[in-house]
C-alpha positions as CSV (number, residue, x, y, z in Angstrom):
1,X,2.6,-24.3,-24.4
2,X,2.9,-22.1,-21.4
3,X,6.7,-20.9,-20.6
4,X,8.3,-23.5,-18.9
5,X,9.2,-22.4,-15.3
6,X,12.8,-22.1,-13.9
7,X,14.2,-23.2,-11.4
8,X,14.8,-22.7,-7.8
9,X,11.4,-21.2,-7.1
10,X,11.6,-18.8,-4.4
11,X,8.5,-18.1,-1.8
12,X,7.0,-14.9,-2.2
13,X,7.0,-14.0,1.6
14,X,7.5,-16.1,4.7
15,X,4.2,-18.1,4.3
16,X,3.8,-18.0,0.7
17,X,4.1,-20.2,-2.0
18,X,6.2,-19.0,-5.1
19,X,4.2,-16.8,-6.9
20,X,4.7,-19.1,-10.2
21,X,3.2,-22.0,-8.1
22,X,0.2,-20.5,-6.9
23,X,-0.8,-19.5,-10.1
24,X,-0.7,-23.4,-10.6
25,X,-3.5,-23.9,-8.5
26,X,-6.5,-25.1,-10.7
27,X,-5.3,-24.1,-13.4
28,X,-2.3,-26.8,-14.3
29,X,-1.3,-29.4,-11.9
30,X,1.7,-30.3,-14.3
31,X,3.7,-27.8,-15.7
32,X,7.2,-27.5,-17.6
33,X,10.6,-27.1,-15.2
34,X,13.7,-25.8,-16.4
35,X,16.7,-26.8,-14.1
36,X,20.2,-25.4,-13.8
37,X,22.0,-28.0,-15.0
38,X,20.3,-27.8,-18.5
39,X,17.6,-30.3,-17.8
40,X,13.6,-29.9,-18.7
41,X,11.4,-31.6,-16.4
42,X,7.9,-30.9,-14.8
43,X,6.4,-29.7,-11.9
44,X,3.2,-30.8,-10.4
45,X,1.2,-29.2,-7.4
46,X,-1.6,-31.2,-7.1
47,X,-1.7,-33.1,-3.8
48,X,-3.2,-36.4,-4.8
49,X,-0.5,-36.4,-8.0
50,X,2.4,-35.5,-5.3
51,X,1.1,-38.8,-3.6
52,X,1.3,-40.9,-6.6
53,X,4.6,-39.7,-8.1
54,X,5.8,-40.7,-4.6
55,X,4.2,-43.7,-4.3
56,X,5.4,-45.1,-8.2
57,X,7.6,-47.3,-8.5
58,X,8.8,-45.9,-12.0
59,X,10.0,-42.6,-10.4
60,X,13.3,-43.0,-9.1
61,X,14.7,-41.0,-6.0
62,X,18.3,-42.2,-7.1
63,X,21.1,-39.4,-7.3
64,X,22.9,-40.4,-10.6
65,X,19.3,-39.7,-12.2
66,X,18.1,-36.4,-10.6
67,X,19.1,-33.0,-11.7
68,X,21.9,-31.5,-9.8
69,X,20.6,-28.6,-9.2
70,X,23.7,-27.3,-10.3
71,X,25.4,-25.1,-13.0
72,X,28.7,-26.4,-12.6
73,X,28.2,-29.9,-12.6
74,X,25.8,-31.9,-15.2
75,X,25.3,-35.7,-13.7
76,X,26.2,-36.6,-9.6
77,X,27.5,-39.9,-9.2
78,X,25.4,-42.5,-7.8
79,X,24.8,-42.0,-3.8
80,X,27.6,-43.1,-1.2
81,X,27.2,-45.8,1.1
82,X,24.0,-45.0,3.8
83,X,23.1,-42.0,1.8
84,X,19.5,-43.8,1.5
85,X,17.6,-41.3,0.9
86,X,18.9,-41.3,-3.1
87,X,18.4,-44.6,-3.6
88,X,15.2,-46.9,-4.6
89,X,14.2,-50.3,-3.3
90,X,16.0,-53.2,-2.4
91,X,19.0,-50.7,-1.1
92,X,16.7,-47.7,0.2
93,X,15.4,-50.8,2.5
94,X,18.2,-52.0,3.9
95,X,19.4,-49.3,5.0
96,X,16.1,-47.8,6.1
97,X,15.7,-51.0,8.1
98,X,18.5,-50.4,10.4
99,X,16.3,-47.3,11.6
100,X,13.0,-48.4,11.9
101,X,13.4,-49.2,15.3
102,X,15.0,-46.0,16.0
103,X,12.5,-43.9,15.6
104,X,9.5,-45.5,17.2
105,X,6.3,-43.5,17.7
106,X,6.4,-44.9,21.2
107,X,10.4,-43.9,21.8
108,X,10.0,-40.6,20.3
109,X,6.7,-39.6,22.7
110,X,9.5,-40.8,25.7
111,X,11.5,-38.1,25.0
112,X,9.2,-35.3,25.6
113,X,10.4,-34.9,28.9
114,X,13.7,-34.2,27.6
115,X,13.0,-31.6,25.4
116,X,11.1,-30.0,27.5
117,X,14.3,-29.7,29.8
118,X,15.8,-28.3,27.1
119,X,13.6,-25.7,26.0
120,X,12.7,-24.4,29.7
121,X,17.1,-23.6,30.1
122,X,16.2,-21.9,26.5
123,X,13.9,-20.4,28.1
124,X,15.5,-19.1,31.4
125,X,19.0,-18.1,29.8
126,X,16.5,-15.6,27.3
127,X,14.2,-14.1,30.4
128,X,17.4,-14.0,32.3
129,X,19.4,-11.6,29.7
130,X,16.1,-9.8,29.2
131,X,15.1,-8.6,25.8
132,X,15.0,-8.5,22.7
133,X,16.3,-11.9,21.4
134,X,17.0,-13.5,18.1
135,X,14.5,-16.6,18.3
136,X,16.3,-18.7,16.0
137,X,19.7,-18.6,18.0
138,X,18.5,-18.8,21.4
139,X,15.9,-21.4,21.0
140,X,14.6,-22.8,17.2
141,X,18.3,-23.6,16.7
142,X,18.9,-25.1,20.5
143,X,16.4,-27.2,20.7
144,X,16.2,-30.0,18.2
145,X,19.9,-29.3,17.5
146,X,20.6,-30.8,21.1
147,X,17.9,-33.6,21.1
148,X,19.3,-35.1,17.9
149,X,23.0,-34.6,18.6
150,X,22.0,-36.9,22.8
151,X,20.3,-39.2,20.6
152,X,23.2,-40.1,18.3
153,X,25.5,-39.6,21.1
154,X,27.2,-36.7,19.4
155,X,29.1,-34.7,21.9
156,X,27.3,-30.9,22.8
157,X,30.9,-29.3,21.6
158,X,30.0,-30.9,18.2
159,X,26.4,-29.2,18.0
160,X,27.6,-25.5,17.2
161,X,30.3,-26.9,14.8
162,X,27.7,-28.8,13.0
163,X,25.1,-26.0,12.7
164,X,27.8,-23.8,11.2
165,X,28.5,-26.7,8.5
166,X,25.0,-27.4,7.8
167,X,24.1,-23.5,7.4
168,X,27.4,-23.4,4.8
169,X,26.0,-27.0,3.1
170,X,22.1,-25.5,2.9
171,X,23.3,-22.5,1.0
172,X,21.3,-23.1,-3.1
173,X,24.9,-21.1,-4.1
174,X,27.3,-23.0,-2.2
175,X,30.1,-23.8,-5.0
176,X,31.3,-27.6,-5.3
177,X,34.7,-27.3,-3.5
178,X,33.0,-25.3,-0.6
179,X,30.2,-28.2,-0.3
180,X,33.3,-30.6,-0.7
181,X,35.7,-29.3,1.7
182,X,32.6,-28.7,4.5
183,X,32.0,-32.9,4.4
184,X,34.9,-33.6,4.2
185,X,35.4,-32.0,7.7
186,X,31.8,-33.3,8.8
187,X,32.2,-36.6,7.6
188,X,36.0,-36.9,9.2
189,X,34.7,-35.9,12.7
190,X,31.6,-38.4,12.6
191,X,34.0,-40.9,11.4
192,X,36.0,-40.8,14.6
193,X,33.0,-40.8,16.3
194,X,31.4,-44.4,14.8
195,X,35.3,-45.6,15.6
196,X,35.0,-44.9,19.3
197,X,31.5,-46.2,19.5
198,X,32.7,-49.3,17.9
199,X,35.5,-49.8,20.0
200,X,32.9,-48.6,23.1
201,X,29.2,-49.6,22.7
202,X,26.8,-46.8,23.7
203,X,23.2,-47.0,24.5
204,X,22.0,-43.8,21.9
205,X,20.8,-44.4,18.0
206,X,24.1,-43.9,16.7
207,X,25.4,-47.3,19.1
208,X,22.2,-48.9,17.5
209,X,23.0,-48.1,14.5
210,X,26.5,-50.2,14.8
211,X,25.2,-53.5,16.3
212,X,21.8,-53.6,14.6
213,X,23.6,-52.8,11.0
214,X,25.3,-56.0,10.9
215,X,27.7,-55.6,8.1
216,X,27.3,-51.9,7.4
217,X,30.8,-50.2,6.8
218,X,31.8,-47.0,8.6
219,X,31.4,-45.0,5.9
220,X,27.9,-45.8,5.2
221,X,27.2,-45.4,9.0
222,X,28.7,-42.0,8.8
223,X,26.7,-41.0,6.1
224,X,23.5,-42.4,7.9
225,X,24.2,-39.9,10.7
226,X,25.0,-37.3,8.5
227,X,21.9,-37.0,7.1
228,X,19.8,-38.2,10.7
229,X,21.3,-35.0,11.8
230,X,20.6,-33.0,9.2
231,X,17.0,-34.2,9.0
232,X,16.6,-33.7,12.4
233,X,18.1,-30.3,13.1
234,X,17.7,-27.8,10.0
235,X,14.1,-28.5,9.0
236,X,12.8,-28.3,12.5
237,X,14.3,-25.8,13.4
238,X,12.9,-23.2,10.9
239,X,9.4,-24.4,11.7
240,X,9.7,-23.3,15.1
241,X,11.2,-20.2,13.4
242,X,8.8,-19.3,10.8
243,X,5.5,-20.8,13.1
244,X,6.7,-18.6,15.9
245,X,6.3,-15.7,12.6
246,X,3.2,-16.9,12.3
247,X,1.6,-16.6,15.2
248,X,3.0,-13.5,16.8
249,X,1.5,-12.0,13.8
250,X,-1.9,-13.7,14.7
251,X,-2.2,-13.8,18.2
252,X,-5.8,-14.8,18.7
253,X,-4.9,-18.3,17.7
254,X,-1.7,-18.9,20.4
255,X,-4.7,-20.6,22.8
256,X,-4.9,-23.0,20.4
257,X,-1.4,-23.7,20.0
258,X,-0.8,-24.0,24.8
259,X,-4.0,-25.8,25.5
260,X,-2.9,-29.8,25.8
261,X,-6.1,-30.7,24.2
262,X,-5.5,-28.6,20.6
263,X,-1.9,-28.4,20.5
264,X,-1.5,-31.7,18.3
265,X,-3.9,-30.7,16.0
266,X,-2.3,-27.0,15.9
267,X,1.4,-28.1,15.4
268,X,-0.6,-30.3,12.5
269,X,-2.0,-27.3,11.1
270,X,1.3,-25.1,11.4
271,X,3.0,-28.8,9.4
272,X,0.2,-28.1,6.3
273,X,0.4,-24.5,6.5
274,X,4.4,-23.2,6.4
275,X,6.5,-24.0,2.9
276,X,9.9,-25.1,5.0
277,X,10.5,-27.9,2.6
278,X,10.0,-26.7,-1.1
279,X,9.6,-30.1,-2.3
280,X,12.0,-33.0,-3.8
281,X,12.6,-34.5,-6.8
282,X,12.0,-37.6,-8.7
283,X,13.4,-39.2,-12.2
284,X,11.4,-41.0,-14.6
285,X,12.2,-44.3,-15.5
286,X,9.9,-44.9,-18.5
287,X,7.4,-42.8,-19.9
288,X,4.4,-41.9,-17.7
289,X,1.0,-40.4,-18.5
290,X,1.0,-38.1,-15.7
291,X,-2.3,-35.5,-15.0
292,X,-2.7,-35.9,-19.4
293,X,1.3,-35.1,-19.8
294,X,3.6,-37.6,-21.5
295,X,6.5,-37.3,-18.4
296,X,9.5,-39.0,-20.7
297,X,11.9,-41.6,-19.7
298,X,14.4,-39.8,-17.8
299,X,12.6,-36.7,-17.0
300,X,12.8,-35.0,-13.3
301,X,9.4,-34.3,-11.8
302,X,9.7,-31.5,-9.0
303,X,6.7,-32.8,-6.4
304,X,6.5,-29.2,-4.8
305,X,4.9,-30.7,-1.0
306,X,3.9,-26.7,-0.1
307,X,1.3,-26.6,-2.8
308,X,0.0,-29.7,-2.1
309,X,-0.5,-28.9,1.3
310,X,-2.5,-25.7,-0.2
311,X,-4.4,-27.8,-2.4
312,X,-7.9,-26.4,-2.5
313,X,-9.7,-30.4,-3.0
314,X,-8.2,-31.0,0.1
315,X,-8.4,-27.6,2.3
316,X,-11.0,-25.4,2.2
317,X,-9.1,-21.7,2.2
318,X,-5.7,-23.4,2.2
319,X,-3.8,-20.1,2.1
320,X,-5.3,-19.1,6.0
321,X,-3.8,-20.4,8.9
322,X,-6.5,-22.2,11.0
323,X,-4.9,-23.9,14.0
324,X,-8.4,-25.2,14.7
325,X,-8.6,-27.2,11.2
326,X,-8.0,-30.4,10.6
327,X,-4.8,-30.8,8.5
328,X,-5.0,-34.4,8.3
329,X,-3.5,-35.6,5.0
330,X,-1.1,-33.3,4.6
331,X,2.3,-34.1,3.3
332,X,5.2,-32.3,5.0
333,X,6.6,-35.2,5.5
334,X,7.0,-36.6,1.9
335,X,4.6,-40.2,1.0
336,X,5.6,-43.6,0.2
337,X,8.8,-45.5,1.0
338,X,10.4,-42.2,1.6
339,X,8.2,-40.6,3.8
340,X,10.7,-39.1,6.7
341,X,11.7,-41.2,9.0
342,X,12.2,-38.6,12.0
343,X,8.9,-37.0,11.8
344,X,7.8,-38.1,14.9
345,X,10.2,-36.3,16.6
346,X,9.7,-33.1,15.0
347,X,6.0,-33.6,16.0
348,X,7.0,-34.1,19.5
349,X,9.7,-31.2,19.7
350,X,6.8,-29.1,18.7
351,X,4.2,-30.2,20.6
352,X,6.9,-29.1,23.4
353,X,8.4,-26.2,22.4
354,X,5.5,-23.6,21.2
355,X,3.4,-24.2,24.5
356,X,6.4,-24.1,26.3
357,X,7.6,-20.9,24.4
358,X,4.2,-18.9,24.5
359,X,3.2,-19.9,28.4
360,X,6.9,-18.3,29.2
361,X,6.2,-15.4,27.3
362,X,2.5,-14.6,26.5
363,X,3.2,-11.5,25.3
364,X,6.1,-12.4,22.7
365,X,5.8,-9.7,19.5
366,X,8.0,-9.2,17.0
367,X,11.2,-6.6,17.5
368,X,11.2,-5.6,14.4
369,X,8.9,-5.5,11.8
370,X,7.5,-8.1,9.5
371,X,9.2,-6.9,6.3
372,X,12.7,-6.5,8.4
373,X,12.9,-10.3,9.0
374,X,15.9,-11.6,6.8
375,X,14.6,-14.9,5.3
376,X,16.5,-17.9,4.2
377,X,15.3,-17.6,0.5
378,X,18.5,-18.2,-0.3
379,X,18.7,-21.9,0.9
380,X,17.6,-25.3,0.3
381,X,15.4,-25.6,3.3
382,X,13.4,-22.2,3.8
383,X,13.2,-20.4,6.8
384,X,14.0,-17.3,9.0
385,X,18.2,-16.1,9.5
386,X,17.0,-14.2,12.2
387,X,13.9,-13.7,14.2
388,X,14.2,-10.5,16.9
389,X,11.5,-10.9,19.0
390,X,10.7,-9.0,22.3
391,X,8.3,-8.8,25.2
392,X,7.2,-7.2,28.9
393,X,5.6,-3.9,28.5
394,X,5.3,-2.0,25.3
């Protein structure tokens, strides 16, 4: 038996999988996972496996049964009121339910209009003080940070506040009283928030959220929007970050990436291709044959979603970025009952902001270079801190 691996498993460079990981490929799609907390478990890179551990039943997203991810603490308690996304079926459904209607294909493809307000005053306020900027500040960070906080009606003096508390709540070394003391103020701010709306009625999600969740507490309602905004700010905004990375550094393929007819199928490809979410993890709640592995009652399986989006059965050359691919079946988005529930948004913000970014500035290059660009390998969501960026003559 191969050394079990340990985790966190860091990215060997900005587009990279972890170097443990790729060795993976064709080789083992299952291997052994040591976690922090003093738990063994598995990991499995295979993209058709990734589906089905999603999609079964007997693996259980619920907190109380997933590793911690911690050295300080061994078990988590079982997730608050709202915090769906650790919990199974029937309760994972009713609060999902209240969403649903949120996030329509149809109202999400409404909003483009929107964001592309957004990201041109992104765009003027960086020609305007002239270069070189930090991408990630003056536009990755603006952009979905603003359409999520107008959708849930969350005041724009909130948005910097929040993307200080989410940068201090992503950090993988974050002790427990830091994480603790940062919701606490989060979740005491969104709390007065769902008070007004309740004593005001608005017309934005958050409003929705109230009348269509029937008998749903506040605290569960502040814990929905805790984590809409948080799913629709962080992860979005370092794939506008790191895709930005990308493509500066391959600039044949920005065509691609501003022509109305390819773009969909580009911001598809940049989805497959950049390892922003390093995966999530599921509990076993009986023994599973799993890819020839006995996975044990009570097991966590780590369904790394990078490597099966570089899964070689399903992507010819799946290291290469190839805007003009088709990245259908990819699984950025997760599979099953838990398959993100804003991803249509983050489609459309992209579909918006990289034209919009590269038609401003055709020329955009990197300030500094490649190696200089201080990465977020030490948080839960990867990404770029930083990205200076210039343009006009060289």
């Amino acid at each position: 038996m191969t050394e079990p691996l340990t985790f966190p498993l860091r990215n060997s460079g900005p587009f990279s999988l972890p170097g443990e990981i790729a060795a993976l490929r064709g080789e083992r799609e299952i291997a052994p996972l040591h976690y922090p907390d003093g738990r063994s478990g598995w990991v499995v890179t295979r993209r058709s496996t990734i589906r089905s551990v999603l999609a079964d039943p007997r693996f259980s997203a619920r907190q109380e049964l997933r590793t911690t991810q911690s050295s300080e603490i061994d078990t988590a308690p079982p997730a608050a009121p709202g915090m769906f996304i650790s919990m199974d079926p029937p309760d994972h459904t009713r609060y999902r339910r209240v969403l649903t209607g949120q996030f329509t294909v149809r109202r999400m493809r409404r909003l483009a209009d929107r964001i592309a307000e957004i990201a041109e005053d992104c765009l003027d306020r960086m020609e305007a003080a002239g270069p070189p900027a930090d991408l990630v500040r003056d536009y990755a960070v603006p952009i979905p940070a603003q359409m999520i906080c107008e959708m849930l009606g969350v005041p724009d003096d909130f948005r910097d506040t929040f993307h200080r508390e989410l940068i201090e709540l992503s950090r993988s070394g974050a002790s427990l009283e830091t994480h603790a003391q940062t919701m606490a103020r989060v979740n005491a701010y969104l709390g007065e928030l769902v008070a007004r709306k309740r004593a005001e009625p608005t017309d934005d999600v958050l409003g929705g959220i109230i009348e269509d969740g029937g008998d749903l507490s506040d605290a569960a309602i502040v814990n929905m929007a805790f984590l809409l905004l948080g799913g629709g700010f962080d992860t979005t905004t370092n794939m506008l970050a790191l895709g930005t990375f990308a493509l500066v550094q391959d600039p044949g393929q920005i065509p691609l990436i501003t022509d109305p007819a390819t773009v969909d199928n580009a911001v598809e490809e940049l989805l497959r291709y950049l390892p922003v979410v390093p995966g999530t993890i599921r509990a076993a709640l009986e023994d599973v044959e799993l890819e020839g592995v006995t996975v044990k009652k009570g097991d966590n399986v780590l369904v790394a979603l990078p490597a099966g989006n570089r899964d070689p059965e399903r992507f010819a050359d799946p290291d290469t970025l190839d805007l003009a691919r088709s990245a259908n079946g990819h699984i950025s988005f997760g599979h099953g009952v838990h398959q993100c529930i804003g991803q249509q948004l983050a489609r459309v913000e992209m579909q918006v902001a990289f034209p919009a970014l590269f038609r401003r500035f055709p020329d955009l290059r990197l300030a500094v270079a490649p190696e200089d660009v201080p990465l977020r390998d030490d948080m839960v969501i990867f990404g770029a801190h930083e990205l200076p960026v210039t343009w006009g003559p060289r």
